[in-house]
C-alpha positions as CSV (number, residue, x, y, z in Angstrom):
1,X,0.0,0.0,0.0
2,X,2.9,2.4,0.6
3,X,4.2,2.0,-2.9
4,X,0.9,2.5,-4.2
5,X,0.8,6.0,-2.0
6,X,4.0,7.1,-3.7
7,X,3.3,6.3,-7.1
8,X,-0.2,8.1,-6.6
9,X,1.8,11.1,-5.5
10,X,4.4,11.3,-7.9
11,X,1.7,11.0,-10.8
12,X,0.1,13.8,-9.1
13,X,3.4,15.7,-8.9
14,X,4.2,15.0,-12.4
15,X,0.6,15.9,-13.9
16,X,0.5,19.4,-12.0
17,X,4.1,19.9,-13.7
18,X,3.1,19.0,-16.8
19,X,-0.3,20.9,-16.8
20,X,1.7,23.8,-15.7
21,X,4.1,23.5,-18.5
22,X,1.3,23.1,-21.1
23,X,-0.5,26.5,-19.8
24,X,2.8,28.4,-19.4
25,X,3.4,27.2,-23.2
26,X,0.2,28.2,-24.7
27,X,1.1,31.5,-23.0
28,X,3.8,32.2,-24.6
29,X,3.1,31.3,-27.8
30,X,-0.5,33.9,-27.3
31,X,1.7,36.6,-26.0
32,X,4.6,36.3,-28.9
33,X,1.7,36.3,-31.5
34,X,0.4,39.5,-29.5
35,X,3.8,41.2,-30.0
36,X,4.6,40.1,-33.6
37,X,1.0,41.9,-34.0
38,X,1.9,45.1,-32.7
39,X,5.0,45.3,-31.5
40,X,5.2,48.8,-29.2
41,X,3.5,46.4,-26.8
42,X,7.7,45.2,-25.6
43,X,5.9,44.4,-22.0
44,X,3.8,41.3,-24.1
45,X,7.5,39.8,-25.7
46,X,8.8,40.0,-22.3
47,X,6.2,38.2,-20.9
48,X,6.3,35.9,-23.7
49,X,10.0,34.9,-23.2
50,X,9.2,35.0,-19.4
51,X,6.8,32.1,-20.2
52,X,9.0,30.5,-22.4
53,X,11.8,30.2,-19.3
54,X,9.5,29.1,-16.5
55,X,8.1,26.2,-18.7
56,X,11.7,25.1,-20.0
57,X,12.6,25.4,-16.1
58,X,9.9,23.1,-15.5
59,X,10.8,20.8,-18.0
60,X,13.9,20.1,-16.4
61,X,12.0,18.5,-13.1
62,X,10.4,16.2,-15.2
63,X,13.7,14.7,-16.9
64,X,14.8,11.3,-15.8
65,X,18.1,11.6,-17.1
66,X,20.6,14.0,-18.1
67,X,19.9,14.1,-21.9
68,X,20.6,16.0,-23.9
69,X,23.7,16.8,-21.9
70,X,27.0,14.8,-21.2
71,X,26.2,14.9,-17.4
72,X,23.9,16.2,-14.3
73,X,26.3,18.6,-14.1
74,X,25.8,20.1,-17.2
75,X,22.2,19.7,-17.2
76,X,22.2,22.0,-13.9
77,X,24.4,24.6,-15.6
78,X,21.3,25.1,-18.2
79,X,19.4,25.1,-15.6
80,X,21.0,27.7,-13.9
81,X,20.9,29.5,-17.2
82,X,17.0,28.8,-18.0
83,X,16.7,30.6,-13.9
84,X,18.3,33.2,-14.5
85,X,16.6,34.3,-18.1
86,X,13.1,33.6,-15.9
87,X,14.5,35.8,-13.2
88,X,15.3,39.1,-15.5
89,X,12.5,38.5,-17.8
90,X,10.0,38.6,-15.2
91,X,11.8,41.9,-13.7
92,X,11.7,43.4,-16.6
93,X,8.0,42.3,-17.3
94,X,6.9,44.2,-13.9
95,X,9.1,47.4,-14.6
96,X,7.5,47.6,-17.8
97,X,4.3,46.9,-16.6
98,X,4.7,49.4,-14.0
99,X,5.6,51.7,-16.8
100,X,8.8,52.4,-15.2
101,X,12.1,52.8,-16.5
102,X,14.8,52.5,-14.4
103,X,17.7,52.4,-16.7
104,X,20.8,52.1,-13.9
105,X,18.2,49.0,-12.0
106,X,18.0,47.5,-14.8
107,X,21.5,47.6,-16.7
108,X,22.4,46.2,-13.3
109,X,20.2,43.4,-13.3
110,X,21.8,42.8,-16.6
111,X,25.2,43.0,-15.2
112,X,24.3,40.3,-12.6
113,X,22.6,38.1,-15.0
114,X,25.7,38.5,-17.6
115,X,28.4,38.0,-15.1
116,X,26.4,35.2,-13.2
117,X,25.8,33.6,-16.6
118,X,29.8,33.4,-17.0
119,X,30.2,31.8,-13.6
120,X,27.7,29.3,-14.1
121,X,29.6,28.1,-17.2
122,X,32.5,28.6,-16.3
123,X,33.0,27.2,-12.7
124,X,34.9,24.2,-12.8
125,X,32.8,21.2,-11.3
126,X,34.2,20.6,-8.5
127,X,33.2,24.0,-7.4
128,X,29.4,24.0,-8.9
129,X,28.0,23.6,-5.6
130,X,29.1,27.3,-4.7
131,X,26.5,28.4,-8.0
132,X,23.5,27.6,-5.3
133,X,23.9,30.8,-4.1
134,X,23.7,32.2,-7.6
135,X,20.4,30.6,-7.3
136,X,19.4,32.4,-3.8
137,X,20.1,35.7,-4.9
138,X,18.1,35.0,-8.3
139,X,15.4,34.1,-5.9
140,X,15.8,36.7,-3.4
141,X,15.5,39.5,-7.0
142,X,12.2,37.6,-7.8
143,X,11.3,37.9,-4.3
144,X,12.2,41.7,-3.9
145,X,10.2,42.2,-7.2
146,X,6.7,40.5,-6.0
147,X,7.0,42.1,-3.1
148,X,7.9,45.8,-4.2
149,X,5.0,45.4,-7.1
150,X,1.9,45.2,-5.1
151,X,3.0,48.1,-3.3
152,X,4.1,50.2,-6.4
153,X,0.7,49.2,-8.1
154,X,-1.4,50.5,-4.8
155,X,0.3,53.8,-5.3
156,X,-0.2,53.8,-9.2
157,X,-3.6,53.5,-8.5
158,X,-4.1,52.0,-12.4
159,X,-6.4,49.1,-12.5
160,X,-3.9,47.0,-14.8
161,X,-1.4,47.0,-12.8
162,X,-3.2,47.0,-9.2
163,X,-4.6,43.7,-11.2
164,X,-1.1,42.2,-11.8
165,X,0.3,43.4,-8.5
166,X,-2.8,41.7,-6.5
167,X,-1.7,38.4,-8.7
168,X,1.9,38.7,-7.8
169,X,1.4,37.6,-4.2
170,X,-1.2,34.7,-4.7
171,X,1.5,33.1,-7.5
172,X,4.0,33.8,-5.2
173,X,2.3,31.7,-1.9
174,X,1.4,28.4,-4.6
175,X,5.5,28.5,-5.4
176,X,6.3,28.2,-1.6
């Protein structure tokens, strides 16, 4: 009865993963069609390739195996790299949606991405274990950013974003 409990719940895992993926897909292929039709819309290609990153991110919890890549290793270095594209898209999906432009925020949020990018690839394996605090302070960005929307949408007072900034918090409570 206990393996049957386990397989039950990794099905379930695996389906909620996969349903995810399948939404997050269809998204992104709506919002690139959205922006190939008008294309001042930049916030609706951002959001897009945001979409794009979270469901390749996803993918990798459902591989079995390293393939495509040589190792695990390797497999977590794209990994990394799929995390951090998630990380600046999504930042740059609320500034834009916040209609802010913050030029010096985010040429350093570029800066980061760029220069953790290079460490990710770069760090010989032995030392990949130290890239998991790449990982934290991608988190703690996306964390800083749906915490500092809600409150920059209350102050907007514009419906479109006091919409997205009242969504930030309930997406962010299902990913803990």
């Amino acid at each position: 009865p206990m393996f049957d409990l386990f397989e039950q719940a990794w099905w379930s895992y695996r389906s909620v993963i996969l349903i995810n993926i399948t939404v997050s897909a269809v998204i992104c292929v709506l919002f690139s069609f959205a922006w190939l039709q008008n294309r001042s819309y930049k916030v609706f290609g951002w959001y897009a390739l945001n979409s794009m990153f979270w469901a390749l991110f996803l993918a990798t919890a459902l591989k079995t195996s390293a393939w495509p890549f040589s190792s695990s290793v390797n497999l977590s270095r794209a990994n990394g790299l799929i995390y951090a594209g998630f990380v600046i898209s999504f930042c740059i999906v609320a500034l834009r949606l916040g209609e802010l432009r913050l030029t010096r925020l985010e040429k350093l949020l570029w800066a980061i991405v760029i220069a953790s990018s290079l460490c990710i690839l770069l760090v010989p394996e032995q030392w990949f274990y130290l890239t998991t605090v790449l990982a934290a302070l991608f988190t703690a960005i996306n964390v800083a950013v749906c915490l500092w929307f809600p409150w920059h949408a209350w102050r907007s007072r514009k419906m479109e974003q006091m919409v997205f900034g009242a969504c930030i918090p309930i997406v962010m409570l299902f990913a803990v």
